[in-house]
N, CA, C and O atoms as a DFTB+ gen file, in Angstrom:
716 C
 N C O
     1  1     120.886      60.404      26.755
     2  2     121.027      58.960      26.722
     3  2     122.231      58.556      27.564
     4  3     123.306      59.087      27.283
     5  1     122.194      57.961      28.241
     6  2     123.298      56.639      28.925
     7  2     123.588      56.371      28.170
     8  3     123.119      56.202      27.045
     9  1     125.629      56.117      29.229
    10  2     126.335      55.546      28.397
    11  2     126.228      54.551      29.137
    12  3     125.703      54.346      30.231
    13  1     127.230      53.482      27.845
    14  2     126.963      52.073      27.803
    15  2     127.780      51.591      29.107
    16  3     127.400      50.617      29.757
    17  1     129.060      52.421      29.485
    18  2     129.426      52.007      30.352
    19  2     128.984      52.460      31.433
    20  3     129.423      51.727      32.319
    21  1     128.105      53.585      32.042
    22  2     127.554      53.762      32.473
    23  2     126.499      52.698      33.105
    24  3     126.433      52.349      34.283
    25  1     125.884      52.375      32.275
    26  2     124.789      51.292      32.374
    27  2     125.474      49.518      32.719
    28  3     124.668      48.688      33.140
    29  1     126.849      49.131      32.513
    30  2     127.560      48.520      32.857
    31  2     127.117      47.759      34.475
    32  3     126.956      46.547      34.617
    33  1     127.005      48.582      35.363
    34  2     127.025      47.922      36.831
    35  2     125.600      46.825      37.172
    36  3     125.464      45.777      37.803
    37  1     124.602      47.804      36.303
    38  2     123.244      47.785      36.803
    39  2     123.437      46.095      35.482
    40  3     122.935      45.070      35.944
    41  1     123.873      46.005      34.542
    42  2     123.403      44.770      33.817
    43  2     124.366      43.832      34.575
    44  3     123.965      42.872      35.234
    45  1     125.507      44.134      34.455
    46  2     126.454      43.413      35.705
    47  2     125.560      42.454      36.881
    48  3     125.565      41.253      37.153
    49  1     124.950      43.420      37.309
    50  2     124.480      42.501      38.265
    51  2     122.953      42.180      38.200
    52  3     122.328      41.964      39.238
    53  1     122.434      42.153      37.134
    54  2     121.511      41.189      36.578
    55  2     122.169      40.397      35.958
    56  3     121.464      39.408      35.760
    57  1     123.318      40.254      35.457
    58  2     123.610      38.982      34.610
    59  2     124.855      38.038      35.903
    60  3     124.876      36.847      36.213
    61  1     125.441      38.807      36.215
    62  2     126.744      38.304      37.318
    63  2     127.864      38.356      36.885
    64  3     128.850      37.661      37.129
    65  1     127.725      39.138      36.273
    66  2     128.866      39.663      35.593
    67  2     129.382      41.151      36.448
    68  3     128.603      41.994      36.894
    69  1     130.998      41.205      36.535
    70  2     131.069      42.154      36.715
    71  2     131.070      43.449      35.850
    72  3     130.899      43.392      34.632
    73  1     131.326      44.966      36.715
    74  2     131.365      45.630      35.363
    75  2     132.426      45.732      34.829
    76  3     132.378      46.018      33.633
    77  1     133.821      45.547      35.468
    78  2     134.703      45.734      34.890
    79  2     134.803      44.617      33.463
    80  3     135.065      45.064      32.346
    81  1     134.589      43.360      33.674
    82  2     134.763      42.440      32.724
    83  2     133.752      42.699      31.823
    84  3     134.064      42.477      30.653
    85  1     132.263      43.237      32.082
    86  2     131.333      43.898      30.540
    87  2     132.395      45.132      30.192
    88  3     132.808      44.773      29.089
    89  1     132.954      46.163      30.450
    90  2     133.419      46.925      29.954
    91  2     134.670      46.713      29.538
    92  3     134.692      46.998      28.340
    93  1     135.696      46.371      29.889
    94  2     136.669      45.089      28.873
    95  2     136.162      44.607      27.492
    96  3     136.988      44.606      26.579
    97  1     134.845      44.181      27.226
    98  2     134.221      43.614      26.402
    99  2     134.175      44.876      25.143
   100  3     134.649      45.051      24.021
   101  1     133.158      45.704      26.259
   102  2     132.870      47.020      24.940
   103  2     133.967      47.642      24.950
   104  3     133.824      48.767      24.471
   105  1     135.284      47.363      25.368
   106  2     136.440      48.426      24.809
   107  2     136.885      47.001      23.472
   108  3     137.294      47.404      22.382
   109  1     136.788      45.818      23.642
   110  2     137.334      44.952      22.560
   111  2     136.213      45.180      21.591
   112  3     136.393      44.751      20.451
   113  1     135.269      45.687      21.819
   114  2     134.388      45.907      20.547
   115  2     134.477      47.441      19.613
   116  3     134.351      47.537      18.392
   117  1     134.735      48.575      20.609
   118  2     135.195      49.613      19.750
   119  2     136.473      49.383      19.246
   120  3     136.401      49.518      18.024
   121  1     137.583      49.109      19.579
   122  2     138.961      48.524      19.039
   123  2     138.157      48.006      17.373
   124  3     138.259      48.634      16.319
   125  1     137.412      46.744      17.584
   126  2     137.167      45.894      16.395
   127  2     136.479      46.753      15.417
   128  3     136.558      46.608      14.197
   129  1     135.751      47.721      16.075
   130  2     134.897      48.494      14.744
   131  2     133.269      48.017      15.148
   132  3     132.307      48.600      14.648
   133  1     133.134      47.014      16.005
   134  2     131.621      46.615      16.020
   135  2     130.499      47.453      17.112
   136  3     129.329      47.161      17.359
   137  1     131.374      48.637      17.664
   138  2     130.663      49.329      18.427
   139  2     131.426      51.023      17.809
   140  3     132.473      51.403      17.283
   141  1     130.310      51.531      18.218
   142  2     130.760      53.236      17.810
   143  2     130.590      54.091      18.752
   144  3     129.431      54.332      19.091
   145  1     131.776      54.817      19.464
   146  2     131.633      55.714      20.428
   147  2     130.922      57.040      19.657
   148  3     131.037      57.165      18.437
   149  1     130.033      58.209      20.634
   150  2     129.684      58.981      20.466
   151  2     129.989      60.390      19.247
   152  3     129.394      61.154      18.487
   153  1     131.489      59.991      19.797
   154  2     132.302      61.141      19.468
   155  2     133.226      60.451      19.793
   156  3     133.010      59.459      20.489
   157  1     134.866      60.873      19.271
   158  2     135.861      60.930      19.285
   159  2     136.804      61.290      20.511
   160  3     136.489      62.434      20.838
   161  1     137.775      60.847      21.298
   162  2     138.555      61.930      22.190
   163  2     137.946      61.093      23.985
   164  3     137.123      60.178      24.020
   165  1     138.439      61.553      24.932
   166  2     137.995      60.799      25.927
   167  2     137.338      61.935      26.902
   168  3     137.427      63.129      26.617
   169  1     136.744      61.519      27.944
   170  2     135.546      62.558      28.494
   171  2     134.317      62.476      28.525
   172  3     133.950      61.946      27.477
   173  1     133.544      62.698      29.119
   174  2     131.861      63.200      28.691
   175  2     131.413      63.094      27.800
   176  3     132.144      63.792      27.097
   177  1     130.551      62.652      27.070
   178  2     130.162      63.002      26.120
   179  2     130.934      61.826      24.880
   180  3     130.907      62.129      23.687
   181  1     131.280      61.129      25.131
   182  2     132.502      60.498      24.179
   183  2     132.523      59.190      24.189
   184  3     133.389      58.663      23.490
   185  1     131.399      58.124      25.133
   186  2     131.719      56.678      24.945
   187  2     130.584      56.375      24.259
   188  3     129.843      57.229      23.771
   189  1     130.333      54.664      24.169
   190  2     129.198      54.424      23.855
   191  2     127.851      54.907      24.151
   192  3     127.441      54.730      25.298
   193  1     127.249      55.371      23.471
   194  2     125.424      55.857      24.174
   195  2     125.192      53.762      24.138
   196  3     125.579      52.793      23.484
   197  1     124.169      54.145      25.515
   198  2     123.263      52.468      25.471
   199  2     122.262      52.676      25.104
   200  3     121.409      53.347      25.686
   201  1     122.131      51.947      23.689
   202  2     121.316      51.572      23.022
   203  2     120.787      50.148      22.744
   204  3     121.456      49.151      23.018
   205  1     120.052      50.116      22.411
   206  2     119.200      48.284      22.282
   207  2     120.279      47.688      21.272
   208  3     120.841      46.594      21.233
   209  1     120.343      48.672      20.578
   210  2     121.865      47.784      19.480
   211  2     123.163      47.960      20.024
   212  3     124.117      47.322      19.580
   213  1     123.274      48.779      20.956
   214  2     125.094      48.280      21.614
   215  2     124.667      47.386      22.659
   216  3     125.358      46.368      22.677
   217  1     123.591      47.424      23.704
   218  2     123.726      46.697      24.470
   219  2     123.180      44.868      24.276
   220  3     123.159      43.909      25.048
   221  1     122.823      45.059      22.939
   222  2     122.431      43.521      22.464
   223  2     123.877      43.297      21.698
   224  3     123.889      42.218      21.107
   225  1     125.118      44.064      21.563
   226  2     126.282      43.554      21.264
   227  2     126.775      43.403      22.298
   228  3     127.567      42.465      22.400
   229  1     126.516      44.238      23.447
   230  2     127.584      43.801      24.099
   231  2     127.192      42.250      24.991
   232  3     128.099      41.534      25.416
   233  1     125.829      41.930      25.159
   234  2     124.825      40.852      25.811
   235  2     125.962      40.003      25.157
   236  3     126.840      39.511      25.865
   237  1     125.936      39.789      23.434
   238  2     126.448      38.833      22.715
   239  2     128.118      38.243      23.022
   240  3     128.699      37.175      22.829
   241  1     128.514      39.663      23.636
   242  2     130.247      39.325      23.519
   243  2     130.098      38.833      24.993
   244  3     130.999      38.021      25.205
   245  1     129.317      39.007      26.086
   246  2     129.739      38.780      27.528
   247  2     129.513      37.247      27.472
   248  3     130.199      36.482      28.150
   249  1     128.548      36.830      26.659
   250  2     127.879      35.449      26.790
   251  2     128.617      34.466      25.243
   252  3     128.298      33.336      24.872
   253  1     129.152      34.956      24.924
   254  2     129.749      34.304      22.999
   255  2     131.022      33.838      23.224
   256  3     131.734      33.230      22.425
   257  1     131.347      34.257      24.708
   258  2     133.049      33.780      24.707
   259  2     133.855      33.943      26.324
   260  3     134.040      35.048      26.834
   261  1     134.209      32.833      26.883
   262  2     135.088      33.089      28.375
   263  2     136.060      34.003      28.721
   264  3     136.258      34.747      29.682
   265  1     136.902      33.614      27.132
   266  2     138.342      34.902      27.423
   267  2     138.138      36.099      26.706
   268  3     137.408      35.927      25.730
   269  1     138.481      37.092      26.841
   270  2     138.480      38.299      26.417
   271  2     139.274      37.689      25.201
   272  3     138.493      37.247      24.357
   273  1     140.144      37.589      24.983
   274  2     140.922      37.003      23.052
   275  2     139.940      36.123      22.630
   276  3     140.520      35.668      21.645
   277  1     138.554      35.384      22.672
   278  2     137.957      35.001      21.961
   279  2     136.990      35.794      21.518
   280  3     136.395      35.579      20.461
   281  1     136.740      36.839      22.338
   282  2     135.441      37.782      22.568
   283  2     135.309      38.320      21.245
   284  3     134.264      37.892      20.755
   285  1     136.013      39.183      20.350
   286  2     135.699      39.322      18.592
   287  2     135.277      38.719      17.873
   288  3     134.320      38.910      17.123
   289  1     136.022      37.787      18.014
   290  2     136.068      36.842      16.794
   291  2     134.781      36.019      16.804
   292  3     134.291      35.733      15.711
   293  1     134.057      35.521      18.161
   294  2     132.741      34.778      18.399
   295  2     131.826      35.877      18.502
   296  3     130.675      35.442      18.500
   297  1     131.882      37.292      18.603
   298  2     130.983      37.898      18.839
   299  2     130.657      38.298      17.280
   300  3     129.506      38.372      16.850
   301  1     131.861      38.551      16.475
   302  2     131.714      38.256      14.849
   303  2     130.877      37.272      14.314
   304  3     130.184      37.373      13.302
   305  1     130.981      36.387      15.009
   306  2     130.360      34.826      14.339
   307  2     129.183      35.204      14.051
   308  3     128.680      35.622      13.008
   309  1     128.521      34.890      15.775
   310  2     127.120      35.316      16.384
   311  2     126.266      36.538      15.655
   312  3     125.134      36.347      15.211
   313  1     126.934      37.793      15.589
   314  2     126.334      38.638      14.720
   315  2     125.573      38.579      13.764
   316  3     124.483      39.078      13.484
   317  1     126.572      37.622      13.089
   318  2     126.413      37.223      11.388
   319  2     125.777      35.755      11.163
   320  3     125.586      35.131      10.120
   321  1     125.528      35.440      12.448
   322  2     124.196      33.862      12.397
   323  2     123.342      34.640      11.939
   324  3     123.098      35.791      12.300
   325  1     122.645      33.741      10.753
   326  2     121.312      33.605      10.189
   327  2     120.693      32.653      10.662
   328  3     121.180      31.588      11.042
   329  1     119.345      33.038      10.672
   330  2     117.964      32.587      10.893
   331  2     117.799      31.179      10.261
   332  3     117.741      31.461       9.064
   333  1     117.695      29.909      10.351
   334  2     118.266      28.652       9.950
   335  2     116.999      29.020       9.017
   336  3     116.209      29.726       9.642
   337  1     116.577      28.736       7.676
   338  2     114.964      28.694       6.445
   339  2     115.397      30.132       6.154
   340  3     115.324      30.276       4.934
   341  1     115.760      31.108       6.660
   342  2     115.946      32.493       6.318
   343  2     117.110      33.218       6.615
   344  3     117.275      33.620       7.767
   345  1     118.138      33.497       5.532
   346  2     118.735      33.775       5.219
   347  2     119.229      35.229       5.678
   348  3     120.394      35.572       5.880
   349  1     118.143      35.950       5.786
   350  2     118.212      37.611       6.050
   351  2     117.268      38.192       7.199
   352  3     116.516      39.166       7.214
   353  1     117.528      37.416       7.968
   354  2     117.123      37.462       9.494
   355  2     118.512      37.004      10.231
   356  3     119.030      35.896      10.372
   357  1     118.929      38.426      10.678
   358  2     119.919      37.876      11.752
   359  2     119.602      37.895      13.058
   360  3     118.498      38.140      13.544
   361  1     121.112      37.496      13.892
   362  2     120.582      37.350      15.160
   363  2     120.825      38.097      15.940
   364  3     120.288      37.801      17.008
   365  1     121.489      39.125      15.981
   366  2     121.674      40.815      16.457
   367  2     120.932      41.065      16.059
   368  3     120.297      40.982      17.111
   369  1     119.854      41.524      15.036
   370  2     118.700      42.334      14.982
   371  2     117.859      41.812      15.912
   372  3     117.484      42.281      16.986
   373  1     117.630      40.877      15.421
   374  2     116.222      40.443      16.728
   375  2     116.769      40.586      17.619
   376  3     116.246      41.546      18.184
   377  1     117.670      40.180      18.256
   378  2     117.875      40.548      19.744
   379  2     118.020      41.956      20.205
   380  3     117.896      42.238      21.397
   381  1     118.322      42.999      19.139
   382  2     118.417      44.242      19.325
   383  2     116.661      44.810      19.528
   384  3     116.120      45.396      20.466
   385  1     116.084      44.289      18.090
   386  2     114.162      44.517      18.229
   387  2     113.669      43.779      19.725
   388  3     112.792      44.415      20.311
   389  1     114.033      42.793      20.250
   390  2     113.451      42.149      21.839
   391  2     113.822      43.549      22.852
   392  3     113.006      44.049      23.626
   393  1     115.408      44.099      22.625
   394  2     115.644      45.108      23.684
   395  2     115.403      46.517      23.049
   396  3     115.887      47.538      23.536
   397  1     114.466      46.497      21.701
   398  2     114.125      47.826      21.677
   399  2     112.753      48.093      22.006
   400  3     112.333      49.241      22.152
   401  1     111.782      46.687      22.170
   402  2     110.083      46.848      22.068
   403  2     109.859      45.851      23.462
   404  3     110.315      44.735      23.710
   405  1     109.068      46.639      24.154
   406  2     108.616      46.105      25.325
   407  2     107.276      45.170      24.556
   408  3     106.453      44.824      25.403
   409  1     107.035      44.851      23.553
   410  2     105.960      43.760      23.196
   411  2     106.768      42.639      22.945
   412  3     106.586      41.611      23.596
   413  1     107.848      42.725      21.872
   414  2     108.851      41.414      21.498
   415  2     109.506      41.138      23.008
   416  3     109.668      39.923      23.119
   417  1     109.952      41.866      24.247
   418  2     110.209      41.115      25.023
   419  2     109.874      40.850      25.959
   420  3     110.632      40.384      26.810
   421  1     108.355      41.089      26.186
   422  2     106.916      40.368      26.322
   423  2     107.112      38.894      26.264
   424  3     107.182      38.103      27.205
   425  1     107.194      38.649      24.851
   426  2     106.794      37.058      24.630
   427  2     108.253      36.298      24.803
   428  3     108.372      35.077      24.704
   429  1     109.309      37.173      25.066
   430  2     111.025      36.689      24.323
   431  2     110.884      35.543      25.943
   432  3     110.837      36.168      27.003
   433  1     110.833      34.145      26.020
   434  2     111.418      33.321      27.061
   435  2     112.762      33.394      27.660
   436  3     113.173      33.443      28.819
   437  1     113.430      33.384      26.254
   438  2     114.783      33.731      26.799
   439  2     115.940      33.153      25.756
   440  3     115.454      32.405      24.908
   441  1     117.563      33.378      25.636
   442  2     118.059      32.973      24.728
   443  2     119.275      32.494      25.288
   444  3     119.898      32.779      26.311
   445  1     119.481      31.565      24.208
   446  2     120.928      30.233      24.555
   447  2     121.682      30.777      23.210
   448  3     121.279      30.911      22.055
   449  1     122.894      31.024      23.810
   450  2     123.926      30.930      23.006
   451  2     125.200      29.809      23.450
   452  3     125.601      29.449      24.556
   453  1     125.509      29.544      22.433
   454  2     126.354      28.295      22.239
   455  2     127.761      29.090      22.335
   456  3     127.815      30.221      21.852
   457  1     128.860      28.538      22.930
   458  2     129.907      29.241      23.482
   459  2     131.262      28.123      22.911
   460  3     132.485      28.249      22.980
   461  1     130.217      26.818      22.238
   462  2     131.834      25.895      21.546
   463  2     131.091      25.790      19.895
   464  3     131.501      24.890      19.162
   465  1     130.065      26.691      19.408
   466  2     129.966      27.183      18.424
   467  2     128.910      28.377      17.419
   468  3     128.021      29.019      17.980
   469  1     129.166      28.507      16.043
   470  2     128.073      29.780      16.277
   471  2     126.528      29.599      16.381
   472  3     126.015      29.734      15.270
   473  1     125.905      29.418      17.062
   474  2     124.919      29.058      17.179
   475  2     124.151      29.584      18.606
   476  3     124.686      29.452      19.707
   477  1     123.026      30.101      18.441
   478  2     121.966      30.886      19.091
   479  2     120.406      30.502      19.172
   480  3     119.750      30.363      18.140
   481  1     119.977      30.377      20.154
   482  2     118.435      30.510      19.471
   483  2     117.950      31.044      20.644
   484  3     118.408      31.043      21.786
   485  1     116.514      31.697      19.961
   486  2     115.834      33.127      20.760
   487  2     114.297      32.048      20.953
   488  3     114.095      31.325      19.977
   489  1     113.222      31.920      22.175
   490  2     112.591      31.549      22.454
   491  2     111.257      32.626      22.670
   492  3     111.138      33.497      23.531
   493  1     110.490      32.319      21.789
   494  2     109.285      33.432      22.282
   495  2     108.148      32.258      22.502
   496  3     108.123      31.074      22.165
   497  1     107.264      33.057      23.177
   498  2     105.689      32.305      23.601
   499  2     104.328      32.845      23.023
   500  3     103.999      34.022      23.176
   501  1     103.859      32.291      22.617
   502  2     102.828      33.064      22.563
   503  2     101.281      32.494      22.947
   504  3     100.882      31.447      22.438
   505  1     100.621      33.107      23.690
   506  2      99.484      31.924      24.172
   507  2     100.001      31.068      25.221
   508  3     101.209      31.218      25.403
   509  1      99.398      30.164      26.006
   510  2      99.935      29.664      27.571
   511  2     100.424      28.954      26.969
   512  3     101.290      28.798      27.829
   513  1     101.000      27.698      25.525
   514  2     101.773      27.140      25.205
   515  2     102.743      26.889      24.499
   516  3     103.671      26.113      24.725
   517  1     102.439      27.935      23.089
   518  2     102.876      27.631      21.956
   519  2     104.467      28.251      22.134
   520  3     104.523      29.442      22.441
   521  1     105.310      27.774      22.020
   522  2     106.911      28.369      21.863
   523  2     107.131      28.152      20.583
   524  3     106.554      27.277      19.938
   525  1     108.215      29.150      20.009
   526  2     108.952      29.067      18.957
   527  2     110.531      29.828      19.029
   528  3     111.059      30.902      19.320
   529  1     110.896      28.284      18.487
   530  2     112.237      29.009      18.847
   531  2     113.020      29.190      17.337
   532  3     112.894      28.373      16.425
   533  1     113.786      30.324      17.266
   534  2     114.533      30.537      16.111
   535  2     115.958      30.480      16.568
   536  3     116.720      30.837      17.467
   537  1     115.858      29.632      15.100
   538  2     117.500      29.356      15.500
   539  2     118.752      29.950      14.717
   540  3     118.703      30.268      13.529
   541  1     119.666      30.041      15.372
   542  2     120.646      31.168      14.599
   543  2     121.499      30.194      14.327
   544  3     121.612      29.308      15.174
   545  1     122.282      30.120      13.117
   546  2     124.064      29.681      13.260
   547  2     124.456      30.407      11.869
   548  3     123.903      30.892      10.882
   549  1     125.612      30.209      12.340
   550  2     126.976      30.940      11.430
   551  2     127.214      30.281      10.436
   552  3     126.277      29.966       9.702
   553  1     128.514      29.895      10.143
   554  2     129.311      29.172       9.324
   555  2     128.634      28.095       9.986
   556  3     128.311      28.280      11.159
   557  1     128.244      26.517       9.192
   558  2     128.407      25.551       9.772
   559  2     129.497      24.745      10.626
   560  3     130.587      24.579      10.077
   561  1     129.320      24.241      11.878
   562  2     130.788      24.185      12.452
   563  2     129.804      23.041      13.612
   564  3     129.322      23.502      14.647
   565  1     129.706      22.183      13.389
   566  2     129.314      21.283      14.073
   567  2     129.163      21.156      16.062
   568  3     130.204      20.921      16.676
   569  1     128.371      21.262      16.539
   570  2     128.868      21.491      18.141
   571  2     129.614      20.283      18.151
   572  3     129.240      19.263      17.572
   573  1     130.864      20.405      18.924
   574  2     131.391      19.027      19.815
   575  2     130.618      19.038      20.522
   576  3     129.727      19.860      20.735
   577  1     131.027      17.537      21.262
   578  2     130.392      16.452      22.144
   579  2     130.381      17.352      23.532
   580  3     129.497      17.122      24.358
   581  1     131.326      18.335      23.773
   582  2     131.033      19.025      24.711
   583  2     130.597      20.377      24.701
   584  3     131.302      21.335      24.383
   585  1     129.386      20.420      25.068
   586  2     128.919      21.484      24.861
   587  2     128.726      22.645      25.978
   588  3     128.558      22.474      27.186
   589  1     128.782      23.667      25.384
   590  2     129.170      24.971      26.408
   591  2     128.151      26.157      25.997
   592  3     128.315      26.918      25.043
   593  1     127.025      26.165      26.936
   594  2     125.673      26.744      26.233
   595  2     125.460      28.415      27.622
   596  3     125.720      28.443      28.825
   597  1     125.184      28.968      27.162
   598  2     124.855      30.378      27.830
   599  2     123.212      30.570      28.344
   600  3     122.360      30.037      27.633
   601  1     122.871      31.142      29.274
   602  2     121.330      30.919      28.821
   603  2     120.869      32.710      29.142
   604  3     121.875      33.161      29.689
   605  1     120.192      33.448      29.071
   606  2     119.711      34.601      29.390
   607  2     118.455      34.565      29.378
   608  3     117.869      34.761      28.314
   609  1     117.726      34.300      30.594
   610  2     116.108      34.547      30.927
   611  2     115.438      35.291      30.367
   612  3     116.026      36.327      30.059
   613  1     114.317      35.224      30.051
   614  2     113.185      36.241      29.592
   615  2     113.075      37.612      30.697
   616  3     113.448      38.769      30.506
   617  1     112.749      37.307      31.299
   618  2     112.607      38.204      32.611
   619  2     113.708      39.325      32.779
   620  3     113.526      40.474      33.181
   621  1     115.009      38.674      32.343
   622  2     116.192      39.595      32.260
   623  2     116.185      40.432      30.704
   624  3     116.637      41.554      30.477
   625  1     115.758      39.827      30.091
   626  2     115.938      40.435      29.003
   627  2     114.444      41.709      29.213
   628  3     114.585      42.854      28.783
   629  1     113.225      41.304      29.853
   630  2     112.433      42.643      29.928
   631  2     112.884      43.949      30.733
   632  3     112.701      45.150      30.533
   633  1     113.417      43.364      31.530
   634  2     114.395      44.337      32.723
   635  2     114.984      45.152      31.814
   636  3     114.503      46.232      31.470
   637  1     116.173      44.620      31.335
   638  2     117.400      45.087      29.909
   639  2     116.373      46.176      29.152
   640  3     116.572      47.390      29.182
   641  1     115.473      45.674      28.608
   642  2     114.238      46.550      27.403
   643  2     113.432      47.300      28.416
   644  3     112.659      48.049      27.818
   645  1     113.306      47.394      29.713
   646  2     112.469      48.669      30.441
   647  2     113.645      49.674      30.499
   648  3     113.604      50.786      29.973
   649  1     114.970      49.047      31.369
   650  2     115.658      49.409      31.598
   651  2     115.986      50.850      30.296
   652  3     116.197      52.020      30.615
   653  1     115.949      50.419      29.146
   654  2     116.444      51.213      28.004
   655  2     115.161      51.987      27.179
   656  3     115.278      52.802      26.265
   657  1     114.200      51.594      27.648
   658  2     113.027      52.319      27.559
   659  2     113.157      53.431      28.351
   660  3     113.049      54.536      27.820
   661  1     113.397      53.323      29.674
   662  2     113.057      54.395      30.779
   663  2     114.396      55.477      30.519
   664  3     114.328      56.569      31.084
   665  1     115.338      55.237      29.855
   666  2     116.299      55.761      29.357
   667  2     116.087      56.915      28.086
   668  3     116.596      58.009      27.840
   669  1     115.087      56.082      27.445
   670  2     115.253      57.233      26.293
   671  2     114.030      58.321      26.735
   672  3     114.043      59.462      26.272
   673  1     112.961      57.866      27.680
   674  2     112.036      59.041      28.046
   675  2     112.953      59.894      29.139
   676  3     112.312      60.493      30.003
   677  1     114.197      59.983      29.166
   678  2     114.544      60.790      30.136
   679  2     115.333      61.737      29.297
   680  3     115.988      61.076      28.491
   681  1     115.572      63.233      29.135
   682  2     115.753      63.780      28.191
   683  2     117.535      64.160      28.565
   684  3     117.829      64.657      29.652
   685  1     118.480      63.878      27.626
   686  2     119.600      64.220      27.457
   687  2     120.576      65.352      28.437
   688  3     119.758      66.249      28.643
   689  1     121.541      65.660      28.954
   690  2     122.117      66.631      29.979
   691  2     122.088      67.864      28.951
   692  3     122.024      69.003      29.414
   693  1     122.135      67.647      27.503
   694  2     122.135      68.700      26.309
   695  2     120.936      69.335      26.660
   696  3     120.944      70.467      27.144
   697  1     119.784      68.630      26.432
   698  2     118.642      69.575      26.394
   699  2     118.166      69.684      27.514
   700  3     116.988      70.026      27.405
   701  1     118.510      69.556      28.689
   702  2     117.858      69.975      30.508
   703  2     118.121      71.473      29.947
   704  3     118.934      71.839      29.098
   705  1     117.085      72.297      30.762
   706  2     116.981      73.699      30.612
   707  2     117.421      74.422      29.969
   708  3     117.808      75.552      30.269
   709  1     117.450      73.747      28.667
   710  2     117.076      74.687      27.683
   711  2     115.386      74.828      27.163
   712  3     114.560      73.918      27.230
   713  1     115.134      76.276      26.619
   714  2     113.580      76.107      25.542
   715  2     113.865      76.797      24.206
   716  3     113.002      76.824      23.329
């Protein structure tokens, strides 16, 4: 498996982001506890693996906040938005299930996150018209009048979910030639 920073350049420049500033991100997220390196110690073998659940945290922190000192604390928020009627639907899972199943991000249009509060919503299609969008928020916290919204395409997000598909059919540097 790829690491997360590894995989860094290639989302970088599907999103326009650089990599240094996504990887800034996932070092403020292992610091916080919301990401888990491999293993312990520095080297090979030792950072984040990219997975549909680190790299739908780290999606959240690049797009949840401008400065790196807000980047925790909103990527905390966001995490922990619930599903507005449902309570136990968050919004890191689904976005983690869109970048783990090439069917959910099939239909996924694309997702807005709100950047002046916690609030998210994920857009799927189904049929040439029908959309549904689910909406995430946090703590209630009203948007101000100025609003500061993120958007991430559908199209990018299937890229992201092939991208990490074609990843896990490729077998580990551990098990190359061995039987």
């Amino acid at each position: 498996m790829a690491s997360l920073k590894g995989y860094t350049p290639k989302l970088g420049r599907l999103l326009g982001i650089t990599p240094a500033t996504l990887y800034e991100r996932q070092r403020a997220l292992v610091r916080a506890g919301l990401l888990k390196p491999t293993k312990q110690g520095r080297g090979p073998g030792t950072g984040v693996a990219a997975t549909p659940f680190s790299v739908a945290m780290l999606l959240i922190a690049a797009t949840a906040a401008s400065e790196l000192s807000e980047t925790v604390e909103r990527t905390r928020e966001l995490v922990r938005a619930s599903r507005r009627g449902n309570g136990s639907d968050f919004f890191h899972e689904h976005l983690t299930k869109i970048l783990a199943s090439g069917n959910a991000a099939s239909s996924t249009k694309g997702i807005t996150i709100s950047r002046s509060a916690p609030r998210a919503v994920i857009r799927h299609q189904s049929g040439s018209r029908l959309t549904t969008s689910y909406i995430y928020e946090g703590r209630v916290r009203a948007e101000p009048a100025l609003r500061i919204l993120v958007e991430i395409d559908g199209e990018a997000l299937r890229q992201i979910a092939a991208d990490l598909a074609d990843d896990r059919d490729v077998p580990t540097s551990n098990s190359r030639g061995k039987q």
